[in-house]
N, C-alpha and C positions, 0 to 999 in steps of 0.2 A: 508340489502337486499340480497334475492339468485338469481343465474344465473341457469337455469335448457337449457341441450342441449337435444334433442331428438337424437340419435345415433346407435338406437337399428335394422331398419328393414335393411332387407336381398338385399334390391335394385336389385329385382328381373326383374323390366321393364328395366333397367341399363344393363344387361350382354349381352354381354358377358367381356363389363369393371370391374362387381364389380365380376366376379368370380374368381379375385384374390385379391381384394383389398375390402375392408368395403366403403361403401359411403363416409364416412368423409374422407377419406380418399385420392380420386379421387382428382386431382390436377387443381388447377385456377393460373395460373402463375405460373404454378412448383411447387406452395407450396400446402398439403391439406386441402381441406377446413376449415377441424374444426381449422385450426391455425389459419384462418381468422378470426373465430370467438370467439379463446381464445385469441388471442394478442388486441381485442379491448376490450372483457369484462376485462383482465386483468391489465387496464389501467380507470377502471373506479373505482372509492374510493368509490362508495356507495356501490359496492358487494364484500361482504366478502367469500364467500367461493360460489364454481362453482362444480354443481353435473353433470355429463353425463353418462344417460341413456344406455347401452351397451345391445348386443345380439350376432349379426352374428359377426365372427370373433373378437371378446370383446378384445381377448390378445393384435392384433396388432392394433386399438386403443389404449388403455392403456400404451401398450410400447414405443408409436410414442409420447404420450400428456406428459408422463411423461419422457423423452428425451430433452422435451421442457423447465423444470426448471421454472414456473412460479413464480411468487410471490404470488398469490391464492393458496387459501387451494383447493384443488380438490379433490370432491368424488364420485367413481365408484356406481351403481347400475346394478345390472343385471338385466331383465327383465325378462328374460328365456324365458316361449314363449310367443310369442309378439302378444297382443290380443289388440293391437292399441296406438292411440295417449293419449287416455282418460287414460287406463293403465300403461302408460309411464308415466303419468303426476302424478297419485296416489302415484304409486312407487317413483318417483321422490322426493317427496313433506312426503316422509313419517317421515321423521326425522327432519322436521324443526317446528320450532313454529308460531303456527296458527296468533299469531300478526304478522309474517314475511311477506310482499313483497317479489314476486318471476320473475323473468324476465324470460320467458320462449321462445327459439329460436328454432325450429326444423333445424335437424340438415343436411338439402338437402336443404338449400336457401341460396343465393349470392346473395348479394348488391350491389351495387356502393360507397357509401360511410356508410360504418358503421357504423362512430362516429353517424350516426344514433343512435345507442341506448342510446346513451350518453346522450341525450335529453329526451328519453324515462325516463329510471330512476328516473329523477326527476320531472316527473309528478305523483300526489299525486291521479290521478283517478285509476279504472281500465280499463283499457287499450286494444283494439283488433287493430290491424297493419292489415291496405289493400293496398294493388298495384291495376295499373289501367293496363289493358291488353285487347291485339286485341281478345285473344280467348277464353274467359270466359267459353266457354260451358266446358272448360275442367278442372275447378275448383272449388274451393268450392264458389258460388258468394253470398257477402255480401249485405243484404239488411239494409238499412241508414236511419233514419227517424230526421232530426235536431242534424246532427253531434253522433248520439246515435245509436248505435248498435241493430237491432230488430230481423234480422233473419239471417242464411244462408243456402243456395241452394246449394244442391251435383249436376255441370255438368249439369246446367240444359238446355233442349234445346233449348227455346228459353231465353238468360239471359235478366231478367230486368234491368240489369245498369254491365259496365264491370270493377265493382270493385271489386275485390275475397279479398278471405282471403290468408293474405301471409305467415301464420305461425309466428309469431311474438306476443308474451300478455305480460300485465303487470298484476299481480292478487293480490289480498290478500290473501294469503295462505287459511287464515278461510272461504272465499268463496268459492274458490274449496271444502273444504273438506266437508262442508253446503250442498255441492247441489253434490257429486259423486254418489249418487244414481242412475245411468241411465242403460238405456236396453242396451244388444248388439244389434248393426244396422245390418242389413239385410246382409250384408257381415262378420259376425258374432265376431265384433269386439266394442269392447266400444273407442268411437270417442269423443274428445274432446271437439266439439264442440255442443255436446249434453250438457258437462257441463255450457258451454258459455252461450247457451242457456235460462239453468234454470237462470244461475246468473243473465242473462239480463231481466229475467223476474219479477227480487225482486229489480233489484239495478239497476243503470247507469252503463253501459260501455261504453266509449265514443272513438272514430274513431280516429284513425292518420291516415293518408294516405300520401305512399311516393312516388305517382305520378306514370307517364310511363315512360319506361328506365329505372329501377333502379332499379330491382326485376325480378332475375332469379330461378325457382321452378326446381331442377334438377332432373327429375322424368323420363325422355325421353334421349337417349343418345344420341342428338341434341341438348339438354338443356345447356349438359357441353360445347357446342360450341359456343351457346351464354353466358355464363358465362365467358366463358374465353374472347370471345369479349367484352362484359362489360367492365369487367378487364382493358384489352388494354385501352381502352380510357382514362385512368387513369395514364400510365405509363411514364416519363420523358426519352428524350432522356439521355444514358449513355452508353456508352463502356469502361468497365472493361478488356475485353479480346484483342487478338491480333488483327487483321485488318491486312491483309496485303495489297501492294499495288495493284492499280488498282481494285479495289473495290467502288463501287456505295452503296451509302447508303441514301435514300431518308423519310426523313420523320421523325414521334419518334422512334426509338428501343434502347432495350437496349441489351447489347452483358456481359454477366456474366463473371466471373474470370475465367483464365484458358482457357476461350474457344478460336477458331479460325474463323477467316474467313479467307477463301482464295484468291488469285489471281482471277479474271473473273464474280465474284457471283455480284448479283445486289439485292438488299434489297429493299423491299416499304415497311416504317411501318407504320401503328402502325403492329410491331412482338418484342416477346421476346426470346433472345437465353438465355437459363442458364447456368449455367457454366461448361465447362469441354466438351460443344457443337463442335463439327467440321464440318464444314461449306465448303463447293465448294471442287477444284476450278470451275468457271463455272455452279455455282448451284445459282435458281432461287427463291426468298422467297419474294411471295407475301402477301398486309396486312391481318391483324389477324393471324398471324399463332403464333403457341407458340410451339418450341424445347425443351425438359428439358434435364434435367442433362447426359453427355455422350453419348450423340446419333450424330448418322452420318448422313450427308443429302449433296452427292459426286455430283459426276460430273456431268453433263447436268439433275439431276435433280429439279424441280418446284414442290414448295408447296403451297398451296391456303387456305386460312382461314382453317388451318385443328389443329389439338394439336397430337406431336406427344411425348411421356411420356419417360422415361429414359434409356437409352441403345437401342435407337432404333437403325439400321443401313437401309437407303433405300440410298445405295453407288454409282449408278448409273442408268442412261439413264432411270428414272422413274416421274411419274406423280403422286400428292399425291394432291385431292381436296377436301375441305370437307370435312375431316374423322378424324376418329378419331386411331391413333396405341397406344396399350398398348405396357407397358413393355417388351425390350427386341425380341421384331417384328424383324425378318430380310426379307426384302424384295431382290429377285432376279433381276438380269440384266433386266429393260424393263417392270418391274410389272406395271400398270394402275390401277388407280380408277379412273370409267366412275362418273360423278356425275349430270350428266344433262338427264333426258328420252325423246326421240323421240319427241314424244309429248309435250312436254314442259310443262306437270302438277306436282305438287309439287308429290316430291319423296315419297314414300312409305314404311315402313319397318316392319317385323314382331315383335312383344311387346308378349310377355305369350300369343302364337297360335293365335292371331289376327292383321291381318293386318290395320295398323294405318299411315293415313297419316300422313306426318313431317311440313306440310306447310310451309317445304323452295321449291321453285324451284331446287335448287342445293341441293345434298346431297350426299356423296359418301358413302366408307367402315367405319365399325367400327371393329377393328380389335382386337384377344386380343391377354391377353400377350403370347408371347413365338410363336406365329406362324412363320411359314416359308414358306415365296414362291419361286416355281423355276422363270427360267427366263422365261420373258415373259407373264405371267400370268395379267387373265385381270380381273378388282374386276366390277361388274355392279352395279347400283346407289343403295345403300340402305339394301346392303349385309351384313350379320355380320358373322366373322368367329370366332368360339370358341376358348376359350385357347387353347396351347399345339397342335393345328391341323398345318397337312402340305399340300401345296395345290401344286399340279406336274406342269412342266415344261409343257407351252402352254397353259395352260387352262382355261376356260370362265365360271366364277363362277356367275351365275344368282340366285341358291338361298342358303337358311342360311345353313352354315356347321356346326356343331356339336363339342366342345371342343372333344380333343386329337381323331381327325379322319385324314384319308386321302381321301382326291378328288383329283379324275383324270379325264379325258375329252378324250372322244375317241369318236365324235359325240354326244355321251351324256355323262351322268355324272355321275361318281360311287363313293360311298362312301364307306369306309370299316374303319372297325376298327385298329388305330396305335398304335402297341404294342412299347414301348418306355420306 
């Protein structure tokens, strides 16, 4: 049997997080995704060799998976330009033999428990994986007739039943390549589930479904906050790092090698620190929140279910709700993100020029990598600031700033370009 990952698109609804970093890439407990899902295909004995589909930034994929030393044979695929799932899946599949079983995972979904597929594999049907979710209208929803696969619906507005498709098949290679014949859809790309389709319409495909709770689709960049909250509920209390005295630690966390916490800080977990983390003193981490590798979180400041990614520094007297900081973020003396609106409706944010609600209540900054704020500055619920941008001392940023710019705030608010 083959393993096929989808790893190719550009994670454009994602940025200003993936405009430094590939999707797989994006971190669930510190680690990136795709490791989640090489270290368990890597552990199953029926797949021999694991292809991943590549595009936007290909090299640092490549370089990160193969870092990793598996014991799988692993092979690259380019896509070039990426004319959908259907195409990924052709490309994919191009070199294997048609009697081959292929395990096919897109590569923006997080599980709860993985060995999930471990049971997949050895079922001898072919195979379509649905999750059960509150907001179906926003995915592809699977229509079920006796356990057997019959249709699916793009987002449809009213859904007949809220069970989607979660990215996940088991195929027979010869199937797919039987029925690849299909049109480009209307957003002018060839869709996979066009093939599913045809297959379902000569053969059985038959349902697994792995219930609610246990299938996050990271499409939205509130998605990776539930993913990483998934996660959490997963994690054993453990302290590897220092602790020093007078420190409150209530709950599960785990505190990585290297790292510290300091005198006065008071923990709720479920949070995870990683290692090489420094913590307090007098610093506030409440549950879900996820620290990685070498980032600061100082004095009198509080973090709320937020993930904040590697070398981050928010050193003092700040407020950190909800959000998300890329890489290497340094926040100024007193920085805020507001995460709750007046009104109390679920937060709002802009996705590629259209304003989309998050349907959390709470929802603060997404912040990317390399930004700087002066002291004081206040982030408003649902702002994203671009890579490489600096936002000035004082200032009330209500809408999305632009990678490598500067905002200032003199009553209103200017943006200019930062030469750097």
């Amino acid at each position: 049997m083959k393993a096929l990952i989808l790893a190719a698109g550009k994670g454009l609804r994602l940025r200003p997080i993936t405009e430094t970093r590939p999707k797989p890439l994006i971190p669930i407990l510190c680690k990136p995704l795709i490791r989640w899902q090489l270290e368990i295909l890597n552990t199953i004995d029926e797949i021999d060799e694991i292809t991943i589909v590549v595009s936007y930034m290909k090299e640092s994929i490549r370089n990160y998976v193969e870092s990793l030393s598996l014991r799988k044979k692993i092979t690259f695929i380019d896509q070039g330009e990426e004319m959908g799932t259907g195409d990924a899946v052709l490309k994919g599949i191009s070199n294997y033999d048609p009697d081959d079983d292929v395990l096919i995972v897109y590569g923006d979904i997080f599980l709860r428990d993985w060995t999930f597929l471990k049971e997949l594999v050895n079922r001898s049907e072919n195979i379509l994986v649905v999750a059960r979710v509150d907001n179906p209208r926003e995915y592809g929803v699977v229509i079920v007739e006796n356990d057997l696969f019959k249709d699916v619906i793009e987002k449809p507005d009213k859904p007949p039943t809220n069970m989607v498709n979660a990215g996940i098949y088991k195929f027979r290679v010869k199937d797919i390549l039987e029925n690849k014949d299909i049109k480009l859809s209307p957003r002018g790309e060839l869709e996979f589930t066009d093939i599913v389709r045809r297959i379902g319409d000569k053969t059985d495909v038959k349902i697994l479904d792995l219930g609610k709770d246990s299938w996050v689709d990271i499409g939205m960049p509130w998605n990776l906050l539930e993913a990483n909250k998934l996660a959490l509920k997963n994690i054993q209390h453990e302290i590897k790092g220092i602790v020093e005295d007078h420190v409150s630690i209530n709950g599960r966390v785990y505190v990585g090698e290297d790292a510290r916490v300091r005198s006065g800080t008071y923990i709720e977990g479920p949070v995870y620190i990683d290692r090489e983390a420094d913590i307090g003193p007098n610093a506030r981490i409440r549950p879900y929140t996820v620290i990685c590798k070498g980032s600061r979180v100082g004095f009198s400041v509080e973090v709320k279910e937020s993930l904040i990614m590697e070398h981050v520094h928010v050193s003092h007297l700040s407020y950190v709700g909800d959000s998300i900081l890329c890489e290497h973020v340094n926040f100024g003396a007193g920085t805020i993100t507001a995460n709750l609106r007046f009104d109390d409706k679920p937060v709002k944010m802009m996705v590629k020029g259209k304003i989309i609600s998050s349907g959390r209540r709470k929802l603060g900054a997404v912040v990317g990598a390399y930004v700087k704020t002066g002291i004081n500055v206040s982030l408003m619920p649902g702002v994203k600031i671009g890579s490489y941008s600096w936002i000035a001392p004082g200032a009330v940023v209500y809408k999305d700033v632009p990678s490598k710019k500067f905002y200032r705030w003199e009553g209103r608010y200017y943006i200019e370009d930062l030469h750097i």
